[in-house]
C-alpha positions as CSV (number, residue, x, y, z in Angstrom):
1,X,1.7,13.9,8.7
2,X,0.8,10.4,9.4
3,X,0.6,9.8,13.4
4,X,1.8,6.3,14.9
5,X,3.8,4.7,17.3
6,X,6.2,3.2,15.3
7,X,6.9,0.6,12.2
8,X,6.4,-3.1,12.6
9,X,8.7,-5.1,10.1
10,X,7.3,-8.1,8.2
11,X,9.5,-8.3,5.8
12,X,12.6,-11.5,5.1
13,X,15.2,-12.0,8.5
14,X,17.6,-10.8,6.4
15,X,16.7,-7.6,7.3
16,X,16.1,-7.7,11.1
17,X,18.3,-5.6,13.1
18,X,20.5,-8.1,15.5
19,X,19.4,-11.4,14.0
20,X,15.9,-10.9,15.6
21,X,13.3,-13.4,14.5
22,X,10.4,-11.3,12.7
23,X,7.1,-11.1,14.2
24,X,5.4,-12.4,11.2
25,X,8.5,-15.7,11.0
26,X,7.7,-16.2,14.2
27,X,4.0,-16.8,13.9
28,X,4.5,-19.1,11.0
29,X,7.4,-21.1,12.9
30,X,4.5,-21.1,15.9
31,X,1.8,-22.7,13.4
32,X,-0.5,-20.0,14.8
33,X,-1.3,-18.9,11.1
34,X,-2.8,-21.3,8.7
35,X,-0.9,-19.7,5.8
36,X,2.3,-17.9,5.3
37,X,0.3,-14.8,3.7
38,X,-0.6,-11.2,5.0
39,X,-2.9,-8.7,3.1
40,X,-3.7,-5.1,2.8
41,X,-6.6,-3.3,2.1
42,X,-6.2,0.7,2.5
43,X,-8.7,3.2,2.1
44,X,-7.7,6.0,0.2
45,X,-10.9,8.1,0.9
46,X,-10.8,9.9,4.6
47,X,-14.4,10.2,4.9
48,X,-14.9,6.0,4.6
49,X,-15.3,4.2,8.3
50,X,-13.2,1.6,7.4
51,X,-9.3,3.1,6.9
52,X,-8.3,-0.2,6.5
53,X,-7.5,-4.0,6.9
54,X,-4.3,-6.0,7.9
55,X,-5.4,-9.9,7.9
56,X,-2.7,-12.0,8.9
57,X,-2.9,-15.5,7.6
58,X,-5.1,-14.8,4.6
59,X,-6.8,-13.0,1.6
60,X,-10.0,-11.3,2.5
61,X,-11.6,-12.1,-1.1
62,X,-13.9,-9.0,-0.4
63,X,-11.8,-6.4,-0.9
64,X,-10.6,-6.6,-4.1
65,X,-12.3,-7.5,-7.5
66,X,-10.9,-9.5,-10.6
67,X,-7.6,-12.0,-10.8
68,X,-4.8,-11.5,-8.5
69,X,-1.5,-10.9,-10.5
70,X,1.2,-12.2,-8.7
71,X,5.1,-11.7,-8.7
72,X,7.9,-13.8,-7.6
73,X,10.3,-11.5,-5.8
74,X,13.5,-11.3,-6.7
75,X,15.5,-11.6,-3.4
76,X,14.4,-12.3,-0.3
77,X,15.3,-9.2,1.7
78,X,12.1,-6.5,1.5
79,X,9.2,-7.7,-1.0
80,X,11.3,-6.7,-4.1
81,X,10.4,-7.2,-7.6
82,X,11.2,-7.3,-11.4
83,X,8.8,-3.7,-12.4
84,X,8.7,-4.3,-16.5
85,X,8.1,-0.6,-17.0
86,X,6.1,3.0,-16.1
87,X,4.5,4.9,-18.8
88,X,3.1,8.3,-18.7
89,X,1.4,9.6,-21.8
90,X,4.1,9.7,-24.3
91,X,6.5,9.1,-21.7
92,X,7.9,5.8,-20.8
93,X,10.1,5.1,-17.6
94,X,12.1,1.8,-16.8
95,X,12.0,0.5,-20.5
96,X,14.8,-2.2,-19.5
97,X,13.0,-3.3,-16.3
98,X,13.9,-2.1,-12.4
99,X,13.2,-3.0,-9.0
100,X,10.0,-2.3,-7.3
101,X,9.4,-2.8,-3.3
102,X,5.8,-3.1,-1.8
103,X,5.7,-1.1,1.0
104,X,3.0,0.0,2.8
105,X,4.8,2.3,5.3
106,X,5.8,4.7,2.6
107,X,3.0,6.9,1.9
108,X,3.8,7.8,-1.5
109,X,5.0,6.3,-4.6
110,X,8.9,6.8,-3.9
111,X,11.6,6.8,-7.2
112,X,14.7,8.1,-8.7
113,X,14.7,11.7,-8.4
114,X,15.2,12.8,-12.2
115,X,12.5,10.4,-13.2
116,X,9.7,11.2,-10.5
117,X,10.9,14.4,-11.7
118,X,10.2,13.4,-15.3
119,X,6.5,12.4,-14.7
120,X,5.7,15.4,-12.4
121,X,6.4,17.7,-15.4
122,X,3.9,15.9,-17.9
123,X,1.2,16.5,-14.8
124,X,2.2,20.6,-14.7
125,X,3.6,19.9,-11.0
126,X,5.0,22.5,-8.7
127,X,8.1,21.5,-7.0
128,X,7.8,22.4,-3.2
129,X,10.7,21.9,-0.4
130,X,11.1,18.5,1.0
131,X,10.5,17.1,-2.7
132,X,6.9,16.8,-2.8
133,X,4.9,18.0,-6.0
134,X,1.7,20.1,-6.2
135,X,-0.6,20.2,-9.1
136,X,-4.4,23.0,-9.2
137,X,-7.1,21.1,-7.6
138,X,-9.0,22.3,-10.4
139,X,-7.4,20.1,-13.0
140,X,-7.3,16.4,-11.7
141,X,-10.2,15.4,-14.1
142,X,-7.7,16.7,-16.9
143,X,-4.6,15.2,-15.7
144,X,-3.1,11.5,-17.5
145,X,-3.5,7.8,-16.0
146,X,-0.4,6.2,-15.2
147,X,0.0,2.7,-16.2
148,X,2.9,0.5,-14.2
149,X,3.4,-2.4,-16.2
150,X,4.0,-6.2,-13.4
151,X,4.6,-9.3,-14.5
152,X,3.5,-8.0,-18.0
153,X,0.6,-6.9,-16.9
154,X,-0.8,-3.0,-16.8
155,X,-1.9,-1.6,-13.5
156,X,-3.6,1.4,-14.0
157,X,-3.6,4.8,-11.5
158,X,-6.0,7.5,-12.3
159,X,-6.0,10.8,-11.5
160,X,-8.2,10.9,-8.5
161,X,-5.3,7.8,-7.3
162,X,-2.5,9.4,-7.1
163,X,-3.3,12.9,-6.4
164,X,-3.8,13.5,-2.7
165,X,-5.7,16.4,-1.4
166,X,-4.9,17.8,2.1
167,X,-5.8,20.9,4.1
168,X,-2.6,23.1,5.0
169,X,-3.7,26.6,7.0
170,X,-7.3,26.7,6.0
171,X,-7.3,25.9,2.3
172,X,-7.0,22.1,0.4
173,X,-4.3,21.7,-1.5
174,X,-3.2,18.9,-4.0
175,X,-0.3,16.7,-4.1
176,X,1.1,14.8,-6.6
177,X,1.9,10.9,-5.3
178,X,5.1,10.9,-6.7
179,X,8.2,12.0,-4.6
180,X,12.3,12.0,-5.6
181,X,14.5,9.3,-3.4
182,X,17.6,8.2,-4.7
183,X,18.6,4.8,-2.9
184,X,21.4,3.1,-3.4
185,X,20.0,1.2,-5.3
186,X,19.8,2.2,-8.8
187,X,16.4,2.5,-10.8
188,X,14.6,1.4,-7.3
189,X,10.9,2.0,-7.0
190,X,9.0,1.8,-3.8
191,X,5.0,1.7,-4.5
192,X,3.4,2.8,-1.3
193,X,0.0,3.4,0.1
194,X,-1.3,5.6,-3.2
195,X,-0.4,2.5,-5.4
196,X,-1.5,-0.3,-2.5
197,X,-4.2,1.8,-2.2
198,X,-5.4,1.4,-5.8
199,X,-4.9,-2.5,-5.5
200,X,-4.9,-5.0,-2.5
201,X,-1.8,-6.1,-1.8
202,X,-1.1,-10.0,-0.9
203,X,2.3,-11.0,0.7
204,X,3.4,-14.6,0.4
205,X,5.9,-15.4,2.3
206,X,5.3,-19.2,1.5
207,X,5.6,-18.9,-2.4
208,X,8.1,-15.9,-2.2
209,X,5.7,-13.2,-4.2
210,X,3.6,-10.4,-3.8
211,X,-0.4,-10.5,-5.4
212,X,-2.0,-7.3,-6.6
213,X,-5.5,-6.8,-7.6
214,X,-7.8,-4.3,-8.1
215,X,-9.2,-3.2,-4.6
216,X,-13.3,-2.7,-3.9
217,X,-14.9,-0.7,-0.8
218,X,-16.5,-3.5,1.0
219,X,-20.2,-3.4,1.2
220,X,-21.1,-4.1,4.8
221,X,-21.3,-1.8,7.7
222,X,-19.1,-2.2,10.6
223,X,-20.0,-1.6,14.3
224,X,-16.9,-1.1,16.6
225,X,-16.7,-4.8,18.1
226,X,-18.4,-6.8,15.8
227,X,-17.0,-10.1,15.0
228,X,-17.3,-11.3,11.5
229,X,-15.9,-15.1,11.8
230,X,-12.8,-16.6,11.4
231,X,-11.4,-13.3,11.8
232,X,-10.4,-10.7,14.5
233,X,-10.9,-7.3,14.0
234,X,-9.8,-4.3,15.9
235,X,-11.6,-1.3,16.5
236,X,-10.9,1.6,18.2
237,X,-13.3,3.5,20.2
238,X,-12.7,6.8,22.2
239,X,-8.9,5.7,21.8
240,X,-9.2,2.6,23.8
241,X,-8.8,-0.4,21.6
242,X,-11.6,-3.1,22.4
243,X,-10.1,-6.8,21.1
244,X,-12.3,-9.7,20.0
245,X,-11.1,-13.2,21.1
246,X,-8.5,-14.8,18.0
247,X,-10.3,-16.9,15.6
248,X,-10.0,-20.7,16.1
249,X,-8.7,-20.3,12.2
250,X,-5.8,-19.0,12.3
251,X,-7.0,-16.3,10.6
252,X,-6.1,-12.5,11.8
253,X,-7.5,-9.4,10.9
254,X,-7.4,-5.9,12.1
255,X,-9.2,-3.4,11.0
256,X,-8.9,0.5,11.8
257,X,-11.7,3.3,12.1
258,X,-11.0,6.5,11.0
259,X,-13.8,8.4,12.5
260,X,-16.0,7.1,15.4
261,X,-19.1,5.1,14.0
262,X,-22.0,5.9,16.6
């Protein structure tokens, strides 16, 4: 299980609890961020330094490769979106189009229970309590991409995407990315960190829409409090975070270790 302190919002006030003023609305209203745009880059390999990057007030250009492929949102609530369609081999999901949310505190990729269901049977999953799929380690090089179709455009998962290994009692084990949750919302997708994962995620909260494009491992080392100008980064080290001054920019960016670079 993921450990943290708890879940910072940046989504639309429509959502804020009590008519609280977002941290992320409240930066822009301050003009302490040059743009109205946060980014994600997530690591999906444990044994990489770098877990990760949040930049707040811009796109770090080198973490993903290609065109971005942005979508309006539909509402402004979470960072929701027309999804044109999910296609699994022979099998095609959403044909008529559904919602999709960006989300990167859900871990998985998050749908209607009867389809998740659908595509976890074309990959020979194992359904385990609390809804979560297994598949043999041993197959993953055998096992079909997944193409989600945005803005008419196909984003493709592969296997070693979507299928996460993790150690239970001694031995690794392999879980599917795809897990059952009916919202009340019908035909509602949530693409979490194994989709963001895949593709950095840009949210603009200026021209209402969410960017994806294909994510690259950066290609520079990182020492715990180096500074690499106009950003901030945050590392920490033996638990206690050390913090660079902010950028004269407006440019944020935090950055997490996963293991501790000596």
């Amino acid at each position: 299980m993921a450990k943290f302190d708890g879940i910072l919002g940046m989504a639309y006030p429509s959502l804020a609890v009590g008519g609280v003023t977002p941290v992320f609305v409240n930066m822009i209203k301050q003009g302490v961020v040059d743009s109205p745009v946060f980014s994600f880059y997530l690591s999906r390999n444990i044994t990489n330094v770098l877990g990760g990057e949040l930049m707040i007030g811009g796109i770090d250009d080198k973490y993903y490769t290609g065109e971005i492929n942005y979508v309006n949102l539909t509402e402004k609530s979470y960072w929701l979106f027309k999804m044109d369609n999910l296609t699994i081999s022979d099998l095609s999901i959403c044909t008529d189009g559904c919602q999709a949310i960006a989300d990167t505190g859900t871990s998985m990729i998050a749908g209607p229970t009867d389809e998740v269901k659908q595509i976890n049977q074309k990959l020979g999953a194992t359904h385990l309590p609390g809804g979560i799929y297994t598949v043999s380690c041993d197959v993953i090089n055998n096992l079909p991409s997944i193409d989600f179709v945005i803005n008419g455009k196909h984003m493709t998962l592969e296997p070693t995407d979507y299928i996460m290994k993790v150690s239970k009692l001694g031995s690794e084990i392999c879980l599917t990315g795809f897990i059952g949750m009916d919202l009340p919302r019908k035909k509602l997708w949530i693409l979490g960190d194994v989709f963001i994962g895949k593709f950095y995620t840009i949210f603009d909260m200026g021209k209402n829409r969410v960017g994806f494009a294909k994510a690259v491992k950066p290609d520079f080392s990182y020492h715990h409090t180096k500074v690499y100008s106009p950003m901030l980064r945050l590392f920490p080290a033996q638990s206690i975070p050390k913090v660079a001054p902010k950028s004269p920019n407006g440019v944020f960016a935090f950055s997490k270790l996963l293991h501790d670079a000596n």
